[in-house]
VEXDREN-2710 file (C-alpha; in Angstrom, 1 decimal):
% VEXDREN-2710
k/r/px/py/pz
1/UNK/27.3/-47.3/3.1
2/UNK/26.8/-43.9/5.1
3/UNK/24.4/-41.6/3.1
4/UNK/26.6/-38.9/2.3
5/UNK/26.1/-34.7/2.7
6/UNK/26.9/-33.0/0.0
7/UNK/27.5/-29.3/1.5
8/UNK/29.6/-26.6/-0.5
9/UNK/32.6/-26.0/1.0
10/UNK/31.8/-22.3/2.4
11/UNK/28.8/-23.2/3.3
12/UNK/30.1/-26.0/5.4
13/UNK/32.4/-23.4/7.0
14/UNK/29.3/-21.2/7.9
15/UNK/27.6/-23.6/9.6
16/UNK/30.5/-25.0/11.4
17/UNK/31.4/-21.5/12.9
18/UNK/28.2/-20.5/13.6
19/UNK/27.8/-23.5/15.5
20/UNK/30.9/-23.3/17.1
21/UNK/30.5/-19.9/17.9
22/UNK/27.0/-19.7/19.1
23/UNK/28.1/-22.7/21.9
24/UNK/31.1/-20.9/23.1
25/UNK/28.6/-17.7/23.5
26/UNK/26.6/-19.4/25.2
27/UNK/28.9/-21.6/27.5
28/UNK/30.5/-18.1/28.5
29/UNK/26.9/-16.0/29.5
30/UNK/26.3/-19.8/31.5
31/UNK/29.3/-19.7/33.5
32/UNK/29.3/-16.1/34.3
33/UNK/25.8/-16.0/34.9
34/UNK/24.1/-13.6/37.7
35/UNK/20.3/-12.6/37.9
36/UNK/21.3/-8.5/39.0
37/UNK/23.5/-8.4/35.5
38/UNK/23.3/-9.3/31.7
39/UNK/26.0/-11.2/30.5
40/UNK/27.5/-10.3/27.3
41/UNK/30.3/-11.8/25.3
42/UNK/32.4/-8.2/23.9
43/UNK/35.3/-10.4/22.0
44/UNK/32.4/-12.2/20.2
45/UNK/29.8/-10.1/19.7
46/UNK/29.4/-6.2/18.6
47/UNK/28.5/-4.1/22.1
48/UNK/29.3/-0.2/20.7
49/UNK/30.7/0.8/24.1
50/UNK/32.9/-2.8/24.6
51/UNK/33.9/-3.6/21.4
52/UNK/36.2/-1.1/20.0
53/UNK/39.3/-3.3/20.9
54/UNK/37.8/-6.4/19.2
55/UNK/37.4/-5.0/15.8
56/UNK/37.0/-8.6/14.2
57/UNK/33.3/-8.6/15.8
58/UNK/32.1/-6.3/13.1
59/UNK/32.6/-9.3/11.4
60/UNK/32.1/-12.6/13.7
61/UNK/29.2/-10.9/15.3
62/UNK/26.8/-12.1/12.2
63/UNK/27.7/-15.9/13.6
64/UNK/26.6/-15.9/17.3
65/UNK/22.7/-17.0/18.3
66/UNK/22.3/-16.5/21.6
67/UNK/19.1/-18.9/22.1
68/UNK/17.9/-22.4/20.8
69/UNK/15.3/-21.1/18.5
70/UNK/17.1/-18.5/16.6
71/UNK/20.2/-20.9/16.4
72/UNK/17.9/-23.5/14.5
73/UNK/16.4/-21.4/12.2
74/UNK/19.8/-19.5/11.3
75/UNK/21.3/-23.3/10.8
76/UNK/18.2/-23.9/8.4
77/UNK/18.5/-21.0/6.8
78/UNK/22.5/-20.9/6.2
79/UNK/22.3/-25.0/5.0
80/UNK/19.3/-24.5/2.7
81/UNK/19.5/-21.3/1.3
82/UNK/23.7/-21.1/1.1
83/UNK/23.8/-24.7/-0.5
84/UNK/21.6/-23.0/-3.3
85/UNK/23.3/-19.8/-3.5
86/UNK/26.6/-21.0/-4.0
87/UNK/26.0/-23.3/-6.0
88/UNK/24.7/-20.7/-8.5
89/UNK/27.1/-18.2/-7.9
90/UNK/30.3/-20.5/-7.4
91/UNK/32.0/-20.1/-3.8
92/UNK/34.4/-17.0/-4.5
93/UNK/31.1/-14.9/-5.3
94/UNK/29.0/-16.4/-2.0
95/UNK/31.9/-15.7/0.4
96/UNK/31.9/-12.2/-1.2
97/UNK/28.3/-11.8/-1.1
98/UNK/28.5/-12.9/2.8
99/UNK/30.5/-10.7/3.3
100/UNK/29.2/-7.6/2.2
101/UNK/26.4/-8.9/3.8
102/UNK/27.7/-9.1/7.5
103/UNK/29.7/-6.0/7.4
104/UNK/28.0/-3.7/6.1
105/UNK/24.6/-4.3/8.2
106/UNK/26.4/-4.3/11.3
107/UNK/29.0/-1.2/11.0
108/UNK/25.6/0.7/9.9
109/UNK/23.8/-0.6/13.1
110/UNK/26.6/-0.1/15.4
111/UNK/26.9/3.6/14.1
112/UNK/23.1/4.1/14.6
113/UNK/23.6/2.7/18.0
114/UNK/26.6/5.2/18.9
115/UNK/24.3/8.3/17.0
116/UNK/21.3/7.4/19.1
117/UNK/23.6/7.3/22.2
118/UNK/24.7/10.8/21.7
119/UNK/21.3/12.4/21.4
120/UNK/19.8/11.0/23.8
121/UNK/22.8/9.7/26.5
122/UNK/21.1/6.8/27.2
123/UNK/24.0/4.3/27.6
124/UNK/21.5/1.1/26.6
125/UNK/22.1/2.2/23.3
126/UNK/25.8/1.7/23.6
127/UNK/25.6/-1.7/25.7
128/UNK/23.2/-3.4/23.3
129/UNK/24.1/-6.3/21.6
130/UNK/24.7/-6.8/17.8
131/UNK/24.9/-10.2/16.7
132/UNK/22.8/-12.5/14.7
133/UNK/22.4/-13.8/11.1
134/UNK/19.4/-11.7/10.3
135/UNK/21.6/-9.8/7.8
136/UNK/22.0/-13.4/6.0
137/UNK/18.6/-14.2/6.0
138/UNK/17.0/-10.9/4.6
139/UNK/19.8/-11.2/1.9
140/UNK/18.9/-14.7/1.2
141/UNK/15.6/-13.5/0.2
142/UNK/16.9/-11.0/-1.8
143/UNK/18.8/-13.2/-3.8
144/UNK/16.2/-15.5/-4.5
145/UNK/14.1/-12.4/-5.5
146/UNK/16.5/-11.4/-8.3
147/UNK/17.3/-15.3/-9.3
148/UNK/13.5/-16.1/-9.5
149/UNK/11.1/-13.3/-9.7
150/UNK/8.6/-15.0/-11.3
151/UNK/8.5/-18.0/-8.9
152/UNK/5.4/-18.4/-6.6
153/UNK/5.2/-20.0/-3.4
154/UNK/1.5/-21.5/-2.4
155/UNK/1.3/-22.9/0.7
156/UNK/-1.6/-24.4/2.6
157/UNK/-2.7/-26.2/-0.7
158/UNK/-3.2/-22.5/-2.0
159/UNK/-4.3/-20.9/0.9
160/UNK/-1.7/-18.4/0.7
161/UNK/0.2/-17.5/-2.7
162/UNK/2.4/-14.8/-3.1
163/UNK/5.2/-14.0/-5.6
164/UNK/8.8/-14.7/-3.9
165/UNK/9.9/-10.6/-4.3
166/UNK/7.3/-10.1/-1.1
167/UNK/9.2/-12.1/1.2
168/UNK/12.0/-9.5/2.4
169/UNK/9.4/-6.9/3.3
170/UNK/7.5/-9.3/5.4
171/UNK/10.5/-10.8/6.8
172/UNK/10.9/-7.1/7.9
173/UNK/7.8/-7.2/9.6
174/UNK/8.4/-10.2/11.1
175/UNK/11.8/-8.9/12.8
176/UNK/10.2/-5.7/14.1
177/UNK/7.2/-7.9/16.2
178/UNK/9.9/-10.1/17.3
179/UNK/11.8/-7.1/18.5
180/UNK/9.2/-6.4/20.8
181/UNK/9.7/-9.5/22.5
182/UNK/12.5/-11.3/24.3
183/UNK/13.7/-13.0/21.5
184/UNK/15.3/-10.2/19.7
185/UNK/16.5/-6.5/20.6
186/UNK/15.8/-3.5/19.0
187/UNK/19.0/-3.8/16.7
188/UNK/17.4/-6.8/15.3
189/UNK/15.0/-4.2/13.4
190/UNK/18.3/-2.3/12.2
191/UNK/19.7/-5.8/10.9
192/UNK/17.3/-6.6/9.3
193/UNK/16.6/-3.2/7.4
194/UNK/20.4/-2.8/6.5
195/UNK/20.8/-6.1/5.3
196/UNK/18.0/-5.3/2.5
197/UNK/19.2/-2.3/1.5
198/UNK/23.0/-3.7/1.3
199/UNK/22.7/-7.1/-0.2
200/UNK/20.0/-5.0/-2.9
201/UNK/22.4/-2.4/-3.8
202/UNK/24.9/-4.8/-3.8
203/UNK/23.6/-7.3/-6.2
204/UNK/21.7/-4.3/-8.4
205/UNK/25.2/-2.4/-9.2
206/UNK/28.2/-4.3/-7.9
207/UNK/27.9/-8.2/-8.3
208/UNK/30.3/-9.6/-11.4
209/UNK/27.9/-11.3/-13.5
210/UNK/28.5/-13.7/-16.6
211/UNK/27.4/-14.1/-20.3
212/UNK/25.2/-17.1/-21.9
213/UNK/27.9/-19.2/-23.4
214/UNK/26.4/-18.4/-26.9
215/UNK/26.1/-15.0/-26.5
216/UNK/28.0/-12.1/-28.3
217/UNK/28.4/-9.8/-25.2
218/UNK/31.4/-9.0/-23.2
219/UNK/33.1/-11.2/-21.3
220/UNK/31.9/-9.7/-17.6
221/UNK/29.4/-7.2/-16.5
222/UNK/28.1/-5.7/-12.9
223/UNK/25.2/-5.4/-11.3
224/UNK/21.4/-6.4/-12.6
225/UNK/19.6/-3.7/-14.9
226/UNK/16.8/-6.0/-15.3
227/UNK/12.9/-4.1/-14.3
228/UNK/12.2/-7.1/-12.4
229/UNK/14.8/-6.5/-9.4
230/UNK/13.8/-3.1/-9.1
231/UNK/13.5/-2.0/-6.0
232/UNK/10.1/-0.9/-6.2
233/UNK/9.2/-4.9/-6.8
234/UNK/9.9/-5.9/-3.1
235/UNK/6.5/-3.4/-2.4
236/UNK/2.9/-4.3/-3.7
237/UNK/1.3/-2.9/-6.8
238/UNK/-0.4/0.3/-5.4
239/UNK/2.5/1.1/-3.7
240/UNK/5.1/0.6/-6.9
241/UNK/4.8/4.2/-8.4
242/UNK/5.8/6.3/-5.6
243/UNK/8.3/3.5/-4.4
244/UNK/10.2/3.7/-7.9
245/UNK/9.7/8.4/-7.6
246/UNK/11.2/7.8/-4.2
247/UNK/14.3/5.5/-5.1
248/UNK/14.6/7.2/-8.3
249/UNK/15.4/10.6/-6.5
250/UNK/17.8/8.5/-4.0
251/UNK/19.6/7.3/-7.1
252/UNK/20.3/10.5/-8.8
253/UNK/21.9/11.6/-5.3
254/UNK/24.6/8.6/-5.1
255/UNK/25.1/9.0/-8.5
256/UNK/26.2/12.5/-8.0
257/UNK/27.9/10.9/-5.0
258/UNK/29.6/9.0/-7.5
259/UNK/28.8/5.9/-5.2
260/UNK/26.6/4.2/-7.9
261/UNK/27.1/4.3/-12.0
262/UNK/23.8/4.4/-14.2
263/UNK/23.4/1.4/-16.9
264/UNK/24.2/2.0/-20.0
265/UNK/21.3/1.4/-22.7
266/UNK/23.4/-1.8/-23.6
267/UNK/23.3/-3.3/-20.1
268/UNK/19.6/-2.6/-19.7
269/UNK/19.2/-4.9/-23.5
270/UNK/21.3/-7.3/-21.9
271/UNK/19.7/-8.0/-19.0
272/UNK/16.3/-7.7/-20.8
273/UNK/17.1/-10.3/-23.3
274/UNK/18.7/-12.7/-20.6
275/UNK/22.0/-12.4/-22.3
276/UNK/23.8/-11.9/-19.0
277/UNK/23.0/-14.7/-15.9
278/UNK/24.6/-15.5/-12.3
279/UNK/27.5/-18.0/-13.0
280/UNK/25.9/-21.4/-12.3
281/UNK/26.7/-24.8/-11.8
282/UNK/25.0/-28.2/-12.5
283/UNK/22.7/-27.1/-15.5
284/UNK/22.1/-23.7/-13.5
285/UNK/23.0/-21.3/-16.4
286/UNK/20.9/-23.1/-18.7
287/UNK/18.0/-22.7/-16.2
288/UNK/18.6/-18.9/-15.8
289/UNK/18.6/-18.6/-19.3
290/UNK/15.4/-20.2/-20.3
291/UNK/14.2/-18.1/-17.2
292/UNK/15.1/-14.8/-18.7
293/UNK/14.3/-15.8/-22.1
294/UNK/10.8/-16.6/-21.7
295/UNK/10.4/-13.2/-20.3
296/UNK/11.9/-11.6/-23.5
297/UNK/10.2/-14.1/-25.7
298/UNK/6.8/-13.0/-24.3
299/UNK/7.3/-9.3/-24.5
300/UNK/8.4/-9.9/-28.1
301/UNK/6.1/-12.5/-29.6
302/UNK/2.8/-9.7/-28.1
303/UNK/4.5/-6.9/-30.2
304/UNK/5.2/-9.2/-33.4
305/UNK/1.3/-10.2/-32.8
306/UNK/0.3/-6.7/-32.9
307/UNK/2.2/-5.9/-35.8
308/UNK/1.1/-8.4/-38.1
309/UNK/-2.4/-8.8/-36.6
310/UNK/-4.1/-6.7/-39.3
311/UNK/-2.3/-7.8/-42.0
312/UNK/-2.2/-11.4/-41.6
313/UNK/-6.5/-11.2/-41.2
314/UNK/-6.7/-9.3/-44.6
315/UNK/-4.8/-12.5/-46.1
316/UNK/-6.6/-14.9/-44.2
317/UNK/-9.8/-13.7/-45.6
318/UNK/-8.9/-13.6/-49.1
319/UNK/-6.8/-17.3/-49.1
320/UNK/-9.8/-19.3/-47.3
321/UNK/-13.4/-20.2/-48.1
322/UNK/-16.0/-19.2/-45.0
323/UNK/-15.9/-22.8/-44.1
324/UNK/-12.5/-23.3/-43.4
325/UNK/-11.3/-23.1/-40.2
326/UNK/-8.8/-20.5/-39.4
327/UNK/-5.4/-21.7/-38.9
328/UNK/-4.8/-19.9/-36.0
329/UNK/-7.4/-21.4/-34.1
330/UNK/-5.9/-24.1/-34.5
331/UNK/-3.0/-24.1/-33.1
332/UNK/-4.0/-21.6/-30.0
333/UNK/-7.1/-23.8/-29.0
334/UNK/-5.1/-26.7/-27.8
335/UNK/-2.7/-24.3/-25.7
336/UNK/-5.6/-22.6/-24.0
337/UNK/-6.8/-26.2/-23.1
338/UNK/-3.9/-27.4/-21.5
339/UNK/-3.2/-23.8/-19.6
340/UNK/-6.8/-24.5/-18.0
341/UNK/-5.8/-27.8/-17.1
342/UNK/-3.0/-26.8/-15.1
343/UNK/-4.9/-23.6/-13.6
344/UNK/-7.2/-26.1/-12.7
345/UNK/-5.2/-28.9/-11.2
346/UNK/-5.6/-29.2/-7.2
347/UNK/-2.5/-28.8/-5.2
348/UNK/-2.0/-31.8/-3.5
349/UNK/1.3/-30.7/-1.1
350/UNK/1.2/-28.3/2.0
351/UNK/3.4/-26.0/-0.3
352/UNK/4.8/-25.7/-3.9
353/UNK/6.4/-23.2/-6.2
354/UNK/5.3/-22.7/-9.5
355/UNK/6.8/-20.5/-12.1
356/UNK/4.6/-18.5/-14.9
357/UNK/6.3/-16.0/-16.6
358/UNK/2.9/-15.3/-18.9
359/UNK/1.2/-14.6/-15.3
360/UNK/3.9/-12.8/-14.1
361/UNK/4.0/-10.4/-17.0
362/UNK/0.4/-9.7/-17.2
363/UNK/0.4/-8.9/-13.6
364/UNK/3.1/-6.4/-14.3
365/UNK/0.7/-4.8/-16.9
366/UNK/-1.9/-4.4/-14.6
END
């Protein structure tokens, strides 16, 4: 019997089109090839001065590689990241998110390209291409920060370990050396910096999200309140404080704008008590929950420990002899042995992810 793929169904479509797409793109520039011109596809792809009478580009522009190597890691990308997405967000909310994710980044870059144009009158800016799914990927990452913020990748049996919030600034990085190259253009950069700021705002203030099944709270909610998918969490600790002054400012101004809506005190206690999760599938809203829970669990069991500390010593003292051993040593001594055990263990892959929410918190702290 033929092994068989189990794809979600609008992930399936993704990958079909982008296929589809990026081989008629390519068949085209083949055909019409000359070595005085640059080929370009208008109907397919976005070109600002060409593509004003193909409105649809704005939107099949994200599905068109125009060489082998992008068109491989967009069909990695799009398979592995969109089977995990939509699975834990159900299909309606992943074609949404791709869609916001598509349009937005590229009307942004086209009108960049057209501003850019009129300052300067250098018609390159008009002709250059905007296609690509660099918008997908960056959001991909962005997603995975606000579904596992905790999670750690080590790769190179622990070589390199970094929480997963770093990766959509360093895929940033990544797209602006590639820029410099042949393999992408300099709207690549715009892509890619759109995308972040369009899937995060998205995602922060917009996204329906669900309640535990055994929770009290309403039946729907939007956005993400939660301090770990602040903004100021894609940057590195020194550089969190005047991150979160800066965005904080930006904030105020779109809620003047009346483009964004502040959280209410109750949305901010439910995210923080993981009472509100992405709709899952397959055990995925359990998972979420124990996620956001042990977050909350750990923040409350150190400020029930600090409460209690000094009078539970009092009692201990007057209730045992000197040569009893403390019960509390007792049950903590076991749980700092097996914590070094697994700090301890080897990694025995090329790379892992671990998840830590003690670690997590404590580096927060710090």
């Amino acid at each position: 019997m033929p092994p068989r793929i189990n794809i979600p169904p609008v992930t399936r479509v993704v990958l079909v089109v982008l296929l589809l797409q990026s081989v008629l793109s390519a068949a085209v520039r083949y055909r019409q090839w000359s070595a005085h011109s640059e080929i370009v596809v208008e109907w397919l792809t976005l070109i600002p001065q060409l593509s004003l009478f193909y409105p649809w580009t704005f939107l099949s522009a994200t599905l068109v590689e125009n060489n082998i190597f992008t068109l491989g890691i967009a069909g990695l990308t799009l398979y592995h990241g969109g089977k995990y997405l939509e699975r834990a967000w159900s299909s309606r909310e992943f074609a949404k998110f791709l869609l916001v994710a598509s349009l937005i980044p590229n009307t942004l870059t086209f009108l960049v390209l057209v501003s850019l144009f009129t300052v300067t009158r250098n018609e390159d800016w008009t002709l250059m291409t905007i296609a690509g799914t660099i918008p997908l990927q960056i959001s991909f990452l962005v997603a995975f920060s606000q579904l596992v913020p905790a999670h750690t990748v080590t790769l190179f049996r622990g070589v390199l370990s970094m929480r997963v919030p770093r990766f959509p600034l360093i895929y940033v990085g990544l797209v602006a050396v590639l820029s410099l190259t042949p393999l992408l253009t300099s709207a690549s950069l715009l892509l890619a910096t759109f995308g972040l700021l369009a899937s995060w705002t998205y995602l922060r203030f917009y996204k329906t999200v669900f309640p535990d099944l055994d929770s009290s709270q309403p039946t729907s909610m939007r956005g993400d309140a939660s301090e770990t998918f602040a903004f100021a969490e894609f940057f590195p600790g020194p550089l969190k404080p005047f991150v979160a002054v800066i965005t904080d400012q930006i904030f105020n101004v779109l809620v003047a704008m009346r483009i964004c809506t502040p959280f209410s005190q109750a949305d901010i206690s439910a995210a923080q008590s993981g009472s509100f999760m992405q709709r899952t599938a397959h055990g995925g809203v359990r998972a979420e929950a124990e996620r956001r829970r042990a977050l909350a669990l750990k923040v409350l069991d150190q400020r029930l420990h600090a409460a209690t500390a000094g009078t539970g010593s009092t009692s201990r003292s007057q209730s045992q002899t000197p040569n009893q051993p403390s019960s509390s040593t007792i049950q903590t001594q076991p749980q700092a042995n097996a914590q070094a055990a697994m700090t301890t263990q080897p990694a025995t892959v090329l790379g892992e992810t671990n998840y830590n929410p003690d670690q997590d918190h404590d580096k927060g702290d710090s």
